[in-house]
C-alpha positions in Angstrom: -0.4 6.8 -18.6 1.0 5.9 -22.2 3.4 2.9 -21.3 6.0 4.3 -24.6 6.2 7.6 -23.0 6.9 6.0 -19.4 9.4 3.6 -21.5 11.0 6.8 -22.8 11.2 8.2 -19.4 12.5 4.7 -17.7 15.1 4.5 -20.6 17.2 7.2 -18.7 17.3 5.2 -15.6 20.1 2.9 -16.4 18.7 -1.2 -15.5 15.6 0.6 -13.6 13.1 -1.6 -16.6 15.1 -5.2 -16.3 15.1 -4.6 -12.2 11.3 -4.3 -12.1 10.6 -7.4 -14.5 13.4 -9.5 -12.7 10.5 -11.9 -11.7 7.9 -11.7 -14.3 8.5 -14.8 -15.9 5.9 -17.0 -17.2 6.2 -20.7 -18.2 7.8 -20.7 -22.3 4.6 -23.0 -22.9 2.3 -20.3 -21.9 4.3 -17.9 -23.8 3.7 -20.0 -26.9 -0.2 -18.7 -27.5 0.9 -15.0 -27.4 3.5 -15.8 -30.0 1.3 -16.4 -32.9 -2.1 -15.1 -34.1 -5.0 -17.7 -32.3 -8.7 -17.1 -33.2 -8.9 -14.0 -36.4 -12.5 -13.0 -35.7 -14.1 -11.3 -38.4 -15.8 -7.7 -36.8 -17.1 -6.2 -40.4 -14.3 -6.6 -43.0 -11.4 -6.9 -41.2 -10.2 -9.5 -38.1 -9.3 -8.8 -34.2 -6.7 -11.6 -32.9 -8.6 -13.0 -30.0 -7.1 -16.1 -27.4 -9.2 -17.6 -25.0 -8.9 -20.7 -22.4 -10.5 -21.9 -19.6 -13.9 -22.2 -18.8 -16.5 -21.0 -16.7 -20.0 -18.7 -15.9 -17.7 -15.6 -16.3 -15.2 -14.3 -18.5 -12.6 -12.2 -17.8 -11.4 -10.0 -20.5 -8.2 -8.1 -20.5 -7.2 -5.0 -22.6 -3.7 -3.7 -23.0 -1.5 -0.2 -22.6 -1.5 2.0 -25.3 0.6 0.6 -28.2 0.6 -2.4 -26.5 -1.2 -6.4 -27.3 -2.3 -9.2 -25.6 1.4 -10.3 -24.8 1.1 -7.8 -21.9 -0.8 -10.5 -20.0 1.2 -13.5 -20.1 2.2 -13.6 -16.9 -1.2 -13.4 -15.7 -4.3 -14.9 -18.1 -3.0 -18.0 -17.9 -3.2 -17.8 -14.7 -6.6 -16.4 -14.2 -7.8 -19.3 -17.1 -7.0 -21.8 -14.4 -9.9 -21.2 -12.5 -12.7 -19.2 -15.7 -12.8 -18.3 -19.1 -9.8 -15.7 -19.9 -9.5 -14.1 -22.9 -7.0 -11.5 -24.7 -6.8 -9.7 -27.5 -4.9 -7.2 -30.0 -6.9 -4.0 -30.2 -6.7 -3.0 -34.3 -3.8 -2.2 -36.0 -1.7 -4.0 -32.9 -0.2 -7.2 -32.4 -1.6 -9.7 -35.2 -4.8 -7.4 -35.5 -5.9 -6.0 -39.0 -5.6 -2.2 -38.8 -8.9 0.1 -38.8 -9.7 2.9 -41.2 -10.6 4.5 -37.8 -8.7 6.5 -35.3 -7.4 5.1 -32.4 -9.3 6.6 -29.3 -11.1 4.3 -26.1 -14.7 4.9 -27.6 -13.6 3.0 -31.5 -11.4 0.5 -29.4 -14.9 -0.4 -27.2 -16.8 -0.6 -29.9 -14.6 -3.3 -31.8 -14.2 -5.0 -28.3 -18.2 -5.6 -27.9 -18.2 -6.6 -31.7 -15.3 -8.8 -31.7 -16.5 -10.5 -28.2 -20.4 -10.7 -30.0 -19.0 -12.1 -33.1 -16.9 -14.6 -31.3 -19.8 -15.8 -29.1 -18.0 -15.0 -25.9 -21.5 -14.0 -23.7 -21.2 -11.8 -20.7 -21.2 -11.5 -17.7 -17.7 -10.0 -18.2 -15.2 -9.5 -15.4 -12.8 -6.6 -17.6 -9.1 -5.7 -16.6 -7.4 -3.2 -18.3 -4.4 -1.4 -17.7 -2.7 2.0 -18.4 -4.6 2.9 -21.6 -6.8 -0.5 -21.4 -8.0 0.6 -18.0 -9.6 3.7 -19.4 -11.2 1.4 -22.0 -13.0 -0.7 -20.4 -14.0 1.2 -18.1 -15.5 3.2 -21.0 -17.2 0.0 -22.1 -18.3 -0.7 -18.5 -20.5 2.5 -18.7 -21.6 2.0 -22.5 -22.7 -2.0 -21.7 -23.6 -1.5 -17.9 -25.5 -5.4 -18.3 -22.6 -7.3 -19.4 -19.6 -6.1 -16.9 -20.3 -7.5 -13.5 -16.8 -6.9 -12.0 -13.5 -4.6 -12.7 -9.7 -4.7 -11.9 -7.6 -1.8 -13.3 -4.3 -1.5 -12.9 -2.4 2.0 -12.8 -5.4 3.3 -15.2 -5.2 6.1 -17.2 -7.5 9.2 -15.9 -9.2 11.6 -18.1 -7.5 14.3 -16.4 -4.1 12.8 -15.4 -1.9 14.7 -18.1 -3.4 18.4 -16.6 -3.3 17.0 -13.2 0.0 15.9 -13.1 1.7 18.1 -15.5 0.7 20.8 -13.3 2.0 19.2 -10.3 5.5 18.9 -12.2 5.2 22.7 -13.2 4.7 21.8 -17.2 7.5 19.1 -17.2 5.2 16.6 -18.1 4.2 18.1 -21.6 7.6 18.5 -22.3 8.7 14.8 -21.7 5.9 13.6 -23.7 6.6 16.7 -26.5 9.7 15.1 -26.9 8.0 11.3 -26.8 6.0 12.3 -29.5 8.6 14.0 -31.5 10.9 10.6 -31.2 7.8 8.5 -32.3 7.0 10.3 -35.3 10.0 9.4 -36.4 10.0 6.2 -35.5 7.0 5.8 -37.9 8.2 7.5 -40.4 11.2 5.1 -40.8 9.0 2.0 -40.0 7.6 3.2 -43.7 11.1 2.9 -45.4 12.3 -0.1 -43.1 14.1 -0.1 -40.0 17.9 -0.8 -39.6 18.8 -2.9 -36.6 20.2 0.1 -35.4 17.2 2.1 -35.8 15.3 -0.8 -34.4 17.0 -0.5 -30.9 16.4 3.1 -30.6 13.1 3.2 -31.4 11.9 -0.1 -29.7 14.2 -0.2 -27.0 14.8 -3.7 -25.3 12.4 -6.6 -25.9 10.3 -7.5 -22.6 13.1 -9.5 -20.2 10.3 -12.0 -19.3 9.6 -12.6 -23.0 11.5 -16.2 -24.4 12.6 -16.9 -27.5 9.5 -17.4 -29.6 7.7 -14.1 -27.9 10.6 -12.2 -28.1 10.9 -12.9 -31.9 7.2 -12.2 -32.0 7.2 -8.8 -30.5 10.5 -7.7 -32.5 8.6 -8.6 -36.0 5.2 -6.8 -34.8 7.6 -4.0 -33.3 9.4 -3.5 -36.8 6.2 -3.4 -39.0 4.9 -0.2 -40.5 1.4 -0.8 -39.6 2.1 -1.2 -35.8 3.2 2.4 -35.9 0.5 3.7 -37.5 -1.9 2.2 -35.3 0.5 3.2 -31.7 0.9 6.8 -33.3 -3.3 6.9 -33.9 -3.7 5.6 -30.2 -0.6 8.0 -28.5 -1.3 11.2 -30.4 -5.4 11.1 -29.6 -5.8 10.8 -26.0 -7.4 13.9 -25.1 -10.6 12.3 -27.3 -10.2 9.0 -25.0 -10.2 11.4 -22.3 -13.5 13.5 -23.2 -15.4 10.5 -23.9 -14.5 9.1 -20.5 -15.6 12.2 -19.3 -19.0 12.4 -20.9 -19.1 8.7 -19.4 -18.0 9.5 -15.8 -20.8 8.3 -13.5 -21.1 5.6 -10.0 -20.4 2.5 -10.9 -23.0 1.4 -8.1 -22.1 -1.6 -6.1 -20.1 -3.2 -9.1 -16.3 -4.9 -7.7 -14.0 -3.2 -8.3 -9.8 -3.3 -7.4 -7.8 -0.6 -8.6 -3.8 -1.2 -8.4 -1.1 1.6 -7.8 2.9 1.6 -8.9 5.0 1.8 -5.6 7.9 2.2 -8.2 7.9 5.8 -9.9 9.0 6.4 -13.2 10.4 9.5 -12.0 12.9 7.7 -9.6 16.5 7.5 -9.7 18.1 4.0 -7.6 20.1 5.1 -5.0 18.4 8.6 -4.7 16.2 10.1 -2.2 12.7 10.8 -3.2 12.2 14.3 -4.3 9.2 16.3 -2.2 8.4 16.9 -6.4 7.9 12.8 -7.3 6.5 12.6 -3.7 3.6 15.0 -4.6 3.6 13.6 -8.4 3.1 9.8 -7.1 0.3 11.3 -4.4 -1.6 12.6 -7.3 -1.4 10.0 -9.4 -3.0 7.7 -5.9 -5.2 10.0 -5.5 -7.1 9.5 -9.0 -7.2 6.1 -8.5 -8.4 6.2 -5.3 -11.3 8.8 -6.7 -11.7 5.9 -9.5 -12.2 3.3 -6.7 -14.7 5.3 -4.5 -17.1 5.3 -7.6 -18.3 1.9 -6.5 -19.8 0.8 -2.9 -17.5 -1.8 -3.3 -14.4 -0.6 -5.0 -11.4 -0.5 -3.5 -7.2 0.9 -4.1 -3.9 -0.6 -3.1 -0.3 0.4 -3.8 1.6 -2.8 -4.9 4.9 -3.0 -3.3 8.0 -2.8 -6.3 5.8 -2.5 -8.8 6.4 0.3 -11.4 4.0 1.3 -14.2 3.3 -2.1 -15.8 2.1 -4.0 -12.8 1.5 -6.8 -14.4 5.2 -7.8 -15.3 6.7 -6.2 -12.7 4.4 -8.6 -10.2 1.8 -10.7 -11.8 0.6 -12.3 -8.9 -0.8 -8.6 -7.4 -2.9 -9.0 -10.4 -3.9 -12.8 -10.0 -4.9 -11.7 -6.9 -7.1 -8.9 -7.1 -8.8 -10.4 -10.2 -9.6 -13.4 -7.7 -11.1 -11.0 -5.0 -13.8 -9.6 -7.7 -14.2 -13.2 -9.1 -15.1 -14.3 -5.2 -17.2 -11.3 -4.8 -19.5 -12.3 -8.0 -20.0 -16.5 -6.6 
């Protein structure tokens, strides 16, 4: 699911974002890599920000939500580097990436993946973790370079039917929510053009990560304010159904591969100090149930809800992530 349109839908919930990131933080000297571009690999004319550390027989490589960069994982990569090669990276157009004449669907953003990771002479076997928008990537590039991924965590991945299967759950409330996302963004790009206001800025952006320090948070704000991030998030947000069908096309076993999917606990539909609705009730079993369908493609995949985690597992509670990305690592010794 787009992480701006769930940001967009969390927005309403007064303190619902800073209550699920309360305990995200990572060490400010970690934070420090994600701050700054690290290694600008050339791809064919234009550079991918890449950050790797750690060592080791595999690598694990993490993709982000839609709109999103590699900040998204530093609560967890350096974590994971601990123990074998980790590596990040801005898709195009995001973070401190170089934009791409090309449109911003999973099957362009796997193809500059395998270049970037080629060019940088980062050899598989590849242990890949996406999330949201990332996990329908590299899933994507699991099917399209079957040789070089030997494991899989996905966290709250994007299905390529989620939007019809949950819009119709929600009786066409969905489309409308994102309708109106989509209407708000365009905008948001369109001022990015002339220059935001720090008025603007806050509507548009919203607030910075709470687990973010200083240097990050300034970071993210500059990226945030550019132009060129906007074109790139509005190329990724407004071209999902593509993602989807080529994730379609893809859709096969995964055999006996590892794989850990991770599901919210937390809906984005929820209001603190509410009852659950029997509506979010059958919304949130849907959106388990793809995942679960996702996990059952491989003999050896499996799905867990993580408890008080919302969309973004990852900040909400990093260490469900550490964890399951440890389980696949075991499985491959």
């Amino acid at each position: 699911m787009n992480v701006k349109k769930l940001a967009t839908i969390l927005a309403a919930i007064p303190g619902a974002m800073a209550a699920q990131c309360a305990n995200a933080a990572a060490p400010i000297d970690q934070q420090l890599a994600f701050s700054k571009p690290q290694q600008m690999i050339d791809i064919g004319g234009r550079k991918l920000n890449l950050h790797c550390s750690g060592s080791g027989p595999l690598t694990v490589v993490f993709d982000s939500p839609s709109s999103d960069a590699a900040w998204s994982w530093v609560g967890v990569q350096p974590q994971i580097a601990r123990r074998t090669r980790a590596c990040v990276y801005d898709r195009a157009g995001l973070g401190f990436s170089d934009p791409s004449p090309r449109t911003g669907i999973s099957g362009n953003a796997v193809e500059d993946l395998h270049a970037l990771l080629g060019k940088a002479g980062i050899a598989p076997p590849y242990v890949m973790v996406g999330t949201s928008y990332g996990g329908a990537n590299v899933q994507l590039y699991a099917y399209r370079y079957p040789a070089e991924v030997k494991g899989m965590v996905l966290v709250e991945p994007q299905h390529e039917d989620e939007t019809e299967r949950l819009d119709k759950i929600v009786q066409g409330k969905l489309k409308q929510i994102y309708a109106q996302q989509n209407g708000m963004e365009k905008e948001c790009a369109a001022q990015a053009e002339k220059g935001f206001t720090p008025e603007q800025l806050q509507h548009c952006v919203g607030q910075v990560p709470p687990h973010f320090g200083p240097e990050l948070a300034k970071a993210y704000l500059g990226v945030m304010s550019s132009a060129r991030h906007w074109r790139a998030a509005t190329s990724e947000d407004f071209n999902f159904d593509q993602g989807g069908d080529q994730l379609r096309a893809a859709r096969r076993s995964f055999g006996d591969m590892p794989l850990v999917v991770l599901t919210r606990s937390v809906s984005p539909f929820a209001v603190p100090g509410k009852p659950q609705s029997g509506l979010n009730k059958a919304f949130e079993n849907e959106n388990r149930k793809m995942h679960k369908e996702v996990a059952a493609l491989s003999k050896r995949g499996s799905e867990r809800v993580v408890p008080g985690a919302g969309h973004i597992i990852q900040a909400d509670k990093p260490q469900a992530v550490v964890k399951a990305i440890n389980e696949v690592l075991d499985k491959l010794k």
